[in-house]
C-alpha positions in Angstrom: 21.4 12.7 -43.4 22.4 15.6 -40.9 19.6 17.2 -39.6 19.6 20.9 -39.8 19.8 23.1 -36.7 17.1 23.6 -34.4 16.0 27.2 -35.7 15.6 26.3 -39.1 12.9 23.9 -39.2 9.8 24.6 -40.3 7.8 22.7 -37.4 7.5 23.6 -33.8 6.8 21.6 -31.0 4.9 22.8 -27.6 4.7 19.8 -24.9 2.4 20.8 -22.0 1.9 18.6 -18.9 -2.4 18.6 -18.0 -2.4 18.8 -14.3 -5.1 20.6 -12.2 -4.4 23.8 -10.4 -2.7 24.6 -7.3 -4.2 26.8 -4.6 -2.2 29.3 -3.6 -2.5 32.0 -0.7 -0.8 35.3 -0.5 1.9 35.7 2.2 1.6 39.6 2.7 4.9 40.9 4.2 4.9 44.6 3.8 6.5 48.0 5.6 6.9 51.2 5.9 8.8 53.4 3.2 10.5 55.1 5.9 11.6 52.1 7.7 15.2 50.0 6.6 13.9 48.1 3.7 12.6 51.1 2.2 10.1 50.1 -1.0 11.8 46.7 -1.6 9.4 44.5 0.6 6.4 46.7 -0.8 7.7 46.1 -4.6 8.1 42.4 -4.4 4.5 42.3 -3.5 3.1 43.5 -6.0 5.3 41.4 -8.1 3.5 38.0 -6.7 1.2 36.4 -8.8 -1.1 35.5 -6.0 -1.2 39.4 -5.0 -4.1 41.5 -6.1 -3.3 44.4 -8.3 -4.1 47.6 -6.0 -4.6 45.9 -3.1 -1.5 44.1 -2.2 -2.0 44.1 1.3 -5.2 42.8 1.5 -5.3 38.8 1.9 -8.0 38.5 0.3 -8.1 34.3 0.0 -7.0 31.3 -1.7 -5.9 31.4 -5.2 -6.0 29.5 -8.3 -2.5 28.9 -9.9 -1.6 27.0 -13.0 1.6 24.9 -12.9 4.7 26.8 -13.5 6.9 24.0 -14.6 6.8 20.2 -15.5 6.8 19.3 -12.1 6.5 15.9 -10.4 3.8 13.4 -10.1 3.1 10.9 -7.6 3.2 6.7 -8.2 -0.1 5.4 -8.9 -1.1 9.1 -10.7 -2.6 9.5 -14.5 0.3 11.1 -15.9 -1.6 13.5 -19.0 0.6 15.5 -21.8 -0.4 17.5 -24.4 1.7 17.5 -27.7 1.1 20.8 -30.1 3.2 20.6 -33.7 2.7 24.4 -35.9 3.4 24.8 -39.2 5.0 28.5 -38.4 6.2 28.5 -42.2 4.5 29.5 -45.6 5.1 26.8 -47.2 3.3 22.6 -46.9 4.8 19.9 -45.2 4.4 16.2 -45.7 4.4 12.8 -43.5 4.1 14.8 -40.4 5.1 12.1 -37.7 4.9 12.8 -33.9 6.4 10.0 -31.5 6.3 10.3 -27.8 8.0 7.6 -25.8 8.8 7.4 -21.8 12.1 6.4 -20.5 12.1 4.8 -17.1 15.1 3.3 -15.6 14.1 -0.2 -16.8 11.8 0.1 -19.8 10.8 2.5 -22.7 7.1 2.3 -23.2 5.5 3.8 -26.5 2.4 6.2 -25.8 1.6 8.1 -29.4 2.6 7.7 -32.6 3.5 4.6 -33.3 0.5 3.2 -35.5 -0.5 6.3 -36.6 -0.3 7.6 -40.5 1.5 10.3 -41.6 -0.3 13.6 -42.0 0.1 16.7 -44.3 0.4 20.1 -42.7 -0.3 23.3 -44.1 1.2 26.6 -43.5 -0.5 28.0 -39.8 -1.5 24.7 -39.2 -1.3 22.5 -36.2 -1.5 18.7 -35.4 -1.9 18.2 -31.9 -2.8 14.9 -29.5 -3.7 14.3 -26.0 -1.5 11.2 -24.3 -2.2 9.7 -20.7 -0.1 6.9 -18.7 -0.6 5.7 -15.8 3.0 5.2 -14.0 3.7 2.3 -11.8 7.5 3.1 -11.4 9.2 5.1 -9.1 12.6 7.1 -10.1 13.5 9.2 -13.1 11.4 9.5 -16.1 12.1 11.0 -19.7 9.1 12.3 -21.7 11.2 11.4 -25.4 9.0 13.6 -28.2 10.2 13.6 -31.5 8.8 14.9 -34.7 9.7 13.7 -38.5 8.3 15.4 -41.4 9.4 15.9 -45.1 9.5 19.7 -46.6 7.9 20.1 -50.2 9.6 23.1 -51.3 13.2 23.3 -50.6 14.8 19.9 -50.2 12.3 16.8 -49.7 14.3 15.2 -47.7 13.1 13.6 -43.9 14.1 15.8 -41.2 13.1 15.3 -37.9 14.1 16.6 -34.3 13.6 16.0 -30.6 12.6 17.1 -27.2 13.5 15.5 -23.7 11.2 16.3 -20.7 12.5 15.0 -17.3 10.1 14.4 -14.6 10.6 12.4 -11.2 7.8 10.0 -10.0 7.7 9.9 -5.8 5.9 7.6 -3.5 3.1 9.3 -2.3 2.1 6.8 0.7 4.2 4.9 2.8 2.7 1.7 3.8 3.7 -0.4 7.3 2.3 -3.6 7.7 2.4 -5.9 10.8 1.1 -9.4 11.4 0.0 -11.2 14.1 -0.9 -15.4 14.2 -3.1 -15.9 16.3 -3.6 -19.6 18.2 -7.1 -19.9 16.1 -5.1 -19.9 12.8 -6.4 -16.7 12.1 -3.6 -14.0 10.7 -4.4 -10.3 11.4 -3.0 -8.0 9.6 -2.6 -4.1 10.9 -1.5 -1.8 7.9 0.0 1.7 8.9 -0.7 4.3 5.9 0.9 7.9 6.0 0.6 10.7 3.8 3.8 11.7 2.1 2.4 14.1 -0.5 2.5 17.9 -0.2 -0.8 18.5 0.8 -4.3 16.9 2.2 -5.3 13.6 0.3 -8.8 11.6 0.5 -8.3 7.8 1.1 -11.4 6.6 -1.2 -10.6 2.9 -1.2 -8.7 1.2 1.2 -9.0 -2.9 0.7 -7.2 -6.2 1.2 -7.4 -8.2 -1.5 -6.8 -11.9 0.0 -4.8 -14.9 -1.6 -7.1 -18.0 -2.3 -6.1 -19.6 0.4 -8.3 -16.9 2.9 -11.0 -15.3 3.7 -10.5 -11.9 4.7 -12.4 -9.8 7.1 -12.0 -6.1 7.2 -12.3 -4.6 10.7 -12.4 -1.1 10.0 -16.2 -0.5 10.5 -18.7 -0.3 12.6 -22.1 -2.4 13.7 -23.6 0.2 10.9 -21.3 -0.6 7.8 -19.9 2.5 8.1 -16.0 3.3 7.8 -15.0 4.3 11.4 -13.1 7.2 9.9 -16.3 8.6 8.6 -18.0 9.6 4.8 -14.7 11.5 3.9 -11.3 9.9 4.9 -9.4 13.4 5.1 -5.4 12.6 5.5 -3.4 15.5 6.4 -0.1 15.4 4.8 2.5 13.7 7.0 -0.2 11.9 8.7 -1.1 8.2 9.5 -4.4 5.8 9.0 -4.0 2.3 10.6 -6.1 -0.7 9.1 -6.9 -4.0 10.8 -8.2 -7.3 8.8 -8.6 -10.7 9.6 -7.5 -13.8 7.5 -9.2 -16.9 8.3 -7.9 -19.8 6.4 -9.4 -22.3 4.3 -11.0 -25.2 5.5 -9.0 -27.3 3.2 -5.9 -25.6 4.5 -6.6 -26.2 8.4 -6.9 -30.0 8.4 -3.4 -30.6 6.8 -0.7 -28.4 9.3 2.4 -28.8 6.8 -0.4 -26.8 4.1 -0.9 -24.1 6.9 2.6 -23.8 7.7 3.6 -23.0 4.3 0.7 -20.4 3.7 2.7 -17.2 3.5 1.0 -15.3 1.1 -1.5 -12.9 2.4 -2.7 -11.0 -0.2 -2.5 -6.8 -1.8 -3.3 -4.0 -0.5 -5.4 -1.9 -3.2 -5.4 2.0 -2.1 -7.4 4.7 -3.6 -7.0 8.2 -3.0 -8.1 11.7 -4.1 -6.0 15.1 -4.3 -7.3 18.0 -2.4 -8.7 19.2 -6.1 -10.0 15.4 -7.0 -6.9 14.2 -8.9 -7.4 10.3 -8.4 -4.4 8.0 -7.8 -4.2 4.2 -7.0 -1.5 2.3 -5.5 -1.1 -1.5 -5.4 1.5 -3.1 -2.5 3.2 -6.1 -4.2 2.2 -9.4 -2.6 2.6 -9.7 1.2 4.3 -12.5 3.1 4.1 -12.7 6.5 6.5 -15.1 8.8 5.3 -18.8 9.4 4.6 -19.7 12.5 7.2 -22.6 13.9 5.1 -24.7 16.4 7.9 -27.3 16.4 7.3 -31.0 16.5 4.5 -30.9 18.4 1.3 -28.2 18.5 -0.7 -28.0 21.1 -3.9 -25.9 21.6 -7.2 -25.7 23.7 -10.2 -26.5 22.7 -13.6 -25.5 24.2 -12.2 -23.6 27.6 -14.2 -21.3 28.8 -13.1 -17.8 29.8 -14.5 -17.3 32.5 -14.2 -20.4 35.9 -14.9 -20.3 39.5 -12.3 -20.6 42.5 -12.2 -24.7 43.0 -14.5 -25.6 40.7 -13.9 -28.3 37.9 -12.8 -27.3 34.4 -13.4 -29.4 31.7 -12.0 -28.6 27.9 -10.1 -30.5 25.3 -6.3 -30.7 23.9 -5.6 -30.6 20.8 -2.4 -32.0 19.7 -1.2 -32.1 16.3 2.3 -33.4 15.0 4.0 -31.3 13.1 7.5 -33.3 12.2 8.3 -35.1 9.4 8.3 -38.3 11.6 5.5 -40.5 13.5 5.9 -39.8 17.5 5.0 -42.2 20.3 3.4 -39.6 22.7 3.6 -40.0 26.5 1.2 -36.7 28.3 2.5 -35.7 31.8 0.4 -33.1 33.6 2.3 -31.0 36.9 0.4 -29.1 38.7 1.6 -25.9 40.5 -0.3 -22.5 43.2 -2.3 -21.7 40.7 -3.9 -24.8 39.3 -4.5 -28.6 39.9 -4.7 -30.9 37.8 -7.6 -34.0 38.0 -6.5 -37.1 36.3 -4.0 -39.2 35.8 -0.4 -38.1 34.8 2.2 -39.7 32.4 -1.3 -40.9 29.7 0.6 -43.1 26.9 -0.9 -41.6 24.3 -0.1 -43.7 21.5 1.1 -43.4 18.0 0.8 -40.0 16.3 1.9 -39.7 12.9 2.9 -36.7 10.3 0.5 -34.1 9.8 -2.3 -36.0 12.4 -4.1 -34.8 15.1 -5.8 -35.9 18.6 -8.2 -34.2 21.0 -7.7 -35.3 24.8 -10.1 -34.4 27.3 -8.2 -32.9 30.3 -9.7 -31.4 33.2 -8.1 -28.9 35.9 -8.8 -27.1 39.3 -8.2 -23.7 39.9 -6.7 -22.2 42.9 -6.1 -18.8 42.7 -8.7 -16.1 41.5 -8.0 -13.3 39.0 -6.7 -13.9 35.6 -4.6 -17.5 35.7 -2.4 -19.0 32.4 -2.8 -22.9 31.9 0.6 -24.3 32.2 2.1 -27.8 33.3 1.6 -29.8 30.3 4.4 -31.8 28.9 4.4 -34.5 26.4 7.4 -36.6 25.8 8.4 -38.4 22.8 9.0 -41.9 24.3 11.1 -42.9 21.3 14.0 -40.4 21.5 12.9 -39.9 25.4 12.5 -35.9 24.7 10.2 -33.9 26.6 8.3 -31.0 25.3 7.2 -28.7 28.1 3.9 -26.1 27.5 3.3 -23.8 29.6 1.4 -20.9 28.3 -1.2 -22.7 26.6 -4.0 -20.5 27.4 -5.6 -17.8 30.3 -9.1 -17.8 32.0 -10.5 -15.7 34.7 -11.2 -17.2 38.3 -13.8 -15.9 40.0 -14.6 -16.2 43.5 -17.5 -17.9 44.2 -20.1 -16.1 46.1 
């Protein structure tokens, strides 16, 4: 059946959006009457809601202000909504029925209505309901209200109308994450937050919630426990936080390199904030990847060398070599020496057999030559089979001291 027009149905809907106050501060621009504007400057002022009524020109502070319109809200926000149906007729209605549904670009999601059972409504009478979402989607959204009921006077036929309520959901952080693989097979993991709401936001909860494959280490405190951005995490709008963790793998996920290369997934970044007035939002990054380390056929790192050495004095450490093809190697270690360092031992070590995914410590021993900070270098290894050499030579750095 054709519904009637809008003015002649019996029930009315109000749809408010429950949001907390603004402050608001009086911008006080006045002048002379005698001056070129005349009065107009003067009568706009005390036109201003945030104005004081006989003393305009007096800033007198911040103000409270109620929303003026349906507004925006921010990803990660409680969005709240309060739906008001009045019986502005004399006469009773029957199987009063109030639906609210939000449109998103890629889903409709019920929030009231749906289970509920009819009501009766008497003249001067209102039904009214609270709804809350939480929204997870950033774009366009459509606050779809509609409201069925069935007159007992007139014509007891179903009627029913509709509202639409169009609000836009914005990203209220932006989140920047770097990674860094470090020769330990520990990933760090530096996380840029900024700021892009309208005003000051505090960053309750900022955490990384690791994949099962590590154990995460949050760097972001100090010897005390304490946050080293202090009790309250104040973010100025437009503004930036950096965050540092640590990732150490598993031990099950060390021992086998193909397992370690293809550990990609870090973890989520959970986000708590605050509003200046204590509006709470949360924000979840979606899973974070970070770029596998490519150590080629063959890895090679140091083991047990010490930082700090002394100007021709023996150095004595271990090297790690671990093959990372898909095929077995015959290894052949050559060791050049160059200004900086010498090496002690004997070059072009047949190695032996090293298949997939296995490993072998060497102990290597070197001289240094040169005092200040010196890089390890001159190590090749050569794959005697398909005679291809493999040169290394930044495998590490110690300090040379000169000895007293």
């Amino acid at each position: 059946m054709e519904a009637k027009p809008k003015s002649e149905h019996l029930l009315a809907l109000k749809v408010m959006r429950l949001t907390r106050p603004t402050l608001a501060t009086p911008v006080i621009v006045s002048c002379d009457s005698t001056d070129l504007p005349g009065n107009t400057l003067n009568n706009e002022l005390k036109n201003d809601n945030t104005s004081l009524q006989g003393m305009e020109t007096l800033a007198v502070g911040q103000f409270m202000m109620l929303p003026q319109s349906f507004g925006n809200i921010y990803l990660g926000e409680i969005f709240s909504s309060y739906l008001c149906v009045h019986n502005g007729s004399s006469q009773l209605v029957k199987d009063v029925m109030v639906k609210a549904d939000l449109q998103t670009s890629s889903q409709r999601i019920p929030l009231s209505g749906h289970n509920g059972m009819p009501k009766e409504l008497g003249p001067d009478n209102t039904v009214d309901e609270v709804i809350h979402h939480e929204v997870k989607e950033i774009g366009t959204h459509i606050l779809v209200c509609e409201v069925t009921y069935t007159p007992t006077v007139s014509e007891p036929v179903p009627l029913s109308f509709r509202k639409f309520f169009k609000f836009q959901v914005v990203k209220p952080l932006d989140v920047k994450t770097k990674f860094y693989n470090a020769e330990s097979d520990d990933v760090y993991l530096e996380a840029q937050i900024q700021n892009q709401t309208a005003g000051p936001i505090c960053l309750e909860k900022v955490a990384l919630e690791s994949s099962h494959l590590f154990n995460v280490t949050t760097l972001n405190t100090n010897l005390q426990g304490e946050s080293i951005y202090g009790r309250v995490n104040l973010l100025d709008s437009g503004s930036s936080r950096q965050y540092l963790y640590c990732l150490t793998p598993q031990p099950s996920l060390t021992k086998d390199p193909k397992m370690m290369h293809n550990a990609t997934n870090i973890g989520k970044l959970d986000i708590v904030w605050r509003s200046n007035l204590g509006e709470r939002g949360r924000l979840q990054t979606s899973q974070l990847q970070r770029m596998a380390p490519d150590f080629g056929d063959l890895r090679v790192t140091m083991k047990e060398i010490p930082p700090i050495a002394y100007l021709e004095e023996p150095v004595n450490f271990k090297c790690r070599i671990v093959n990372t093809s898909e095929r077995s190697m015959d290894i052949m270690l050559g060791l050049e020496s160059n200004k900086s360092i010498a090496w002690c031992g004997v070059s072009e070590t047949v190695i032996g057999t090293l298949k997939s995914g296995a490993s072998c410590d060497i102990p290597l021993c070197l001289i240094p030559l040169d005092t200040g900070l010196v890089t390890v270098s001159g190590l090749k290894l050569v794959d005697t089979f398909l005679k291809r050499v493999y040169d290394h030579d930044d495998l590490a750095q110690i300090f040379v001291h000169q000895v007293d």
